[in-house]
VMD Tcl script that draws the C-alpha trace (Angstrom):
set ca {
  {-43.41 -9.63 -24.90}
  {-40.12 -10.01 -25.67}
  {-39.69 -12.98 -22.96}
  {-42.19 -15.87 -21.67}
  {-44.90 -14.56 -19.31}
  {-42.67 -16.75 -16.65}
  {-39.62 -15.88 -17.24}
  {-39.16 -12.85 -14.74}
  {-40.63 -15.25 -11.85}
  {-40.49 -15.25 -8.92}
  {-39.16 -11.06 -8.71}
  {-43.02 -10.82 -11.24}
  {-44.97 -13.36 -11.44}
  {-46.67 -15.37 -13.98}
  {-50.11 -14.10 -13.07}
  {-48.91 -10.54 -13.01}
  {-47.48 -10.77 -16.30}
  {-50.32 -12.28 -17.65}
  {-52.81 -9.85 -16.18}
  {-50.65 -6.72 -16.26}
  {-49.92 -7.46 -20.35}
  {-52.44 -9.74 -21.46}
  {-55.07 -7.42 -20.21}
  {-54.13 -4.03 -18.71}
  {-51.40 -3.64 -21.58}
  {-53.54 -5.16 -24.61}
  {-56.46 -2.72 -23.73}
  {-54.31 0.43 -24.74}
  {-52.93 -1.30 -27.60}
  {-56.85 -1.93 -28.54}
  {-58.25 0.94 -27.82}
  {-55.43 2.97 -29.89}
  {-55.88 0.82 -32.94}
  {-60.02 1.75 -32.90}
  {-58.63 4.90 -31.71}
  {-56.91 5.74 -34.92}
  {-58.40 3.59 -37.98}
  {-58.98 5.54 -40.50}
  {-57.59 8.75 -39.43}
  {-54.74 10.62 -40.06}
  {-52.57 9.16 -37.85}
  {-52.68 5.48 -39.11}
  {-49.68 4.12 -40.35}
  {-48.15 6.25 -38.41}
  {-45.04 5.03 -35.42}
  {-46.31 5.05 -31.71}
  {-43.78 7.57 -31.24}
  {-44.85 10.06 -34.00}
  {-49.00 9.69 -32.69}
  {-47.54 10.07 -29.00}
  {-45.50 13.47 -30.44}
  {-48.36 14.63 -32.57}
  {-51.41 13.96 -29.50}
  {-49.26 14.91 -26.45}
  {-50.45 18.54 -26.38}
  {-53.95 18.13 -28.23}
  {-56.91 18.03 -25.96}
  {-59.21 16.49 -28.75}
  {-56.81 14.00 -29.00}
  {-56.45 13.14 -25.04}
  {-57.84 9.73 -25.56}
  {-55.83 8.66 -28.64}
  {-52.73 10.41 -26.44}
  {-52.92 8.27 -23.39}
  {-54.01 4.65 -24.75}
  {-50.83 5.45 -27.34}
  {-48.86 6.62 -24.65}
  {-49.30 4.25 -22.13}
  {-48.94 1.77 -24.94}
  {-45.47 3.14 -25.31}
  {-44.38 3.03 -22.04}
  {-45.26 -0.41 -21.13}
  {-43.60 -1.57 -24.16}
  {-40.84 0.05 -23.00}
  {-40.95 -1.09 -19.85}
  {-41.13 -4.64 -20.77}
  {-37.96 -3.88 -22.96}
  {-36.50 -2.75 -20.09}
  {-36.38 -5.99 -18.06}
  {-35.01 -9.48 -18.68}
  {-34.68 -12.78 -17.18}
  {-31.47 -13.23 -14.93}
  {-31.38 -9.70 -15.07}
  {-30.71 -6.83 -12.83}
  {-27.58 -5.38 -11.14}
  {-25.33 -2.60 -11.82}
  {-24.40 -1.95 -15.66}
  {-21.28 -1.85 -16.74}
  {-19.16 0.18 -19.10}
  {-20.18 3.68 -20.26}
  {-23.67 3.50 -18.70}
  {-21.94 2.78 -15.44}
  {-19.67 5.93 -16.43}
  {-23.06 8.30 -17.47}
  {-24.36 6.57 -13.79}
  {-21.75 7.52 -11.97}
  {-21.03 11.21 -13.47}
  {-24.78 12.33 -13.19}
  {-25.33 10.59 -9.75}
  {-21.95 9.91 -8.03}
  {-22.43 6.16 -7.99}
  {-24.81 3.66 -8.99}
  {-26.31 3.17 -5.32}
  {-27.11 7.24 -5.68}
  {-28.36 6.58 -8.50}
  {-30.69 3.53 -7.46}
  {-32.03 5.16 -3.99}
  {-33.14 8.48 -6.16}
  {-34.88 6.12 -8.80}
  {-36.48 3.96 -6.38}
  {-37.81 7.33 -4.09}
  {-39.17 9.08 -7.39}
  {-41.31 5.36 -8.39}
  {-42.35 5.25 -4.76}
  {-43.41 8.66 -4.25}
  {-45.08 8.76 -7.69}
  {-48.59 9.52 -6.37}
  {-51.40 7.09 -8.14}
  {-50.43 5.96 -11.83}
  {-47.64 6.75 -13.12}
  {-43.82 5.90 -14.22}
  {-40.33 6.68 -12.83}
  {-37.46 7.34 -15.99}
  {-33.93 7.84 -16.05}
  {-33.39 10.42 -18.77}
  {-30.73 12.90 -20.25}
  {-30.90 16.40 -20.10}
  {-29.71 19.10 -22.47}
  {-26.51 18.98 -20.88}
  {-26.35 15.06 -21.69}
  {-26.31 14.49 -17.77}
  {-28.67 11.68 -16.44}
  {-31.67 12.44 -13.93}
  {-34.95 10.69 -12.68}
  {-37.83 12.08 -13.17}
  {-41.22 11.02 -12.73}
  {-44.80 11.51 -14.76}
  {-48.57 10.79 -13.83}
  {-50.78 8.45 -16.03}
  {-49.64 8.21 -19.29}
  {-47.47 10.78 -19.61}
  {-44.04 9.96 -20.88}
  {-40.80 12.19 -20.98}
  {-40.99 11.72 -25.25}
  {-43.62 13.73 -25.43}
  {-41.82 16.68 -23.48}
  {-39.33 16.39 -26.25}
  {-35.63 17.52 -25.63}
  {-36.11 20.06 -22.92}
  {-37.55 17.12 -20.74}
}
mol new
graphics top color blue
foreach p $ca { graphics top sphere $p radius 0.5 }
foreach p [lrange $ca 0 end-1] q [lrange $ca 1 end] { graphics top cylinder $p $q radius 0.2 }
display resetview
């Protein structure tokens, strides 16, 4: 964690940081290592096993404990303490040519993560055409394994 399990109180708490990380989060990263010992793919960067499992279906297991180790890493990157609000700069720029405005940009996000049946994530990403969308994936599917035609 890049932060103290309290730090992101009282928007998450302590508890839920503990149990969504200590636990939920530290069984993919688990699993994955057992997973992959003594196979090809360790040594290897989460993001090159996600690339090289994502369309496997031996590999469906390794796929989604990497995977899913991925994205909660990321989304713990993703947040800080004190955080929050609108960005500023060029992201507010990209925000506001893909979407109009960051409010757009927020109610889309927030109806994609709330209409994401079951598991799964909500992303901002960048097409082809470099223009920001949200998108949404089930379980541990992440938009880096789609690669660039996401």
């Amino acid at each position: 964690m890049p932060y103290p399990e309290d730090a992101l109180a009282p928007v998450i708490s302590s508890t839920t940081i503990g149990f969504h990380y200590g636990k939920h989060h530290r069984a993919y990263v688990d699993n994955l290592n057992k997973a992959i010992e003594g196979t090809d793919l360790a040594g290897k960067s989460l993001e090159d096993i996600v690339k090289a499992t994502a369309a496997d279906p031996a590999r469906v297991g390794v796929f989604n404990n990497a995977a899913q180790d991925w994205n909660h890493t990321f989304y713990w990157s993703s947040m800080r303490p004190n955080g929050g609000g609108a960005p500023a700069g060029r992201m507010a720029d990209h925000l506001k040519d893909s979407f109009g405005d960051y409010a757009k940009f927020r109610q889309e996000f927030a109806a994609a993560a709330a209409t994401q049946f079951g598991s799964g994530w909500a992303w901002l990403v960048q097409d082809q055409d470099r223009k920001l969308k949200v998108s949404k994936t089930a379980n541990a599917d992440t938009p880096m394994a789609r690669g660039p035609a996401f």
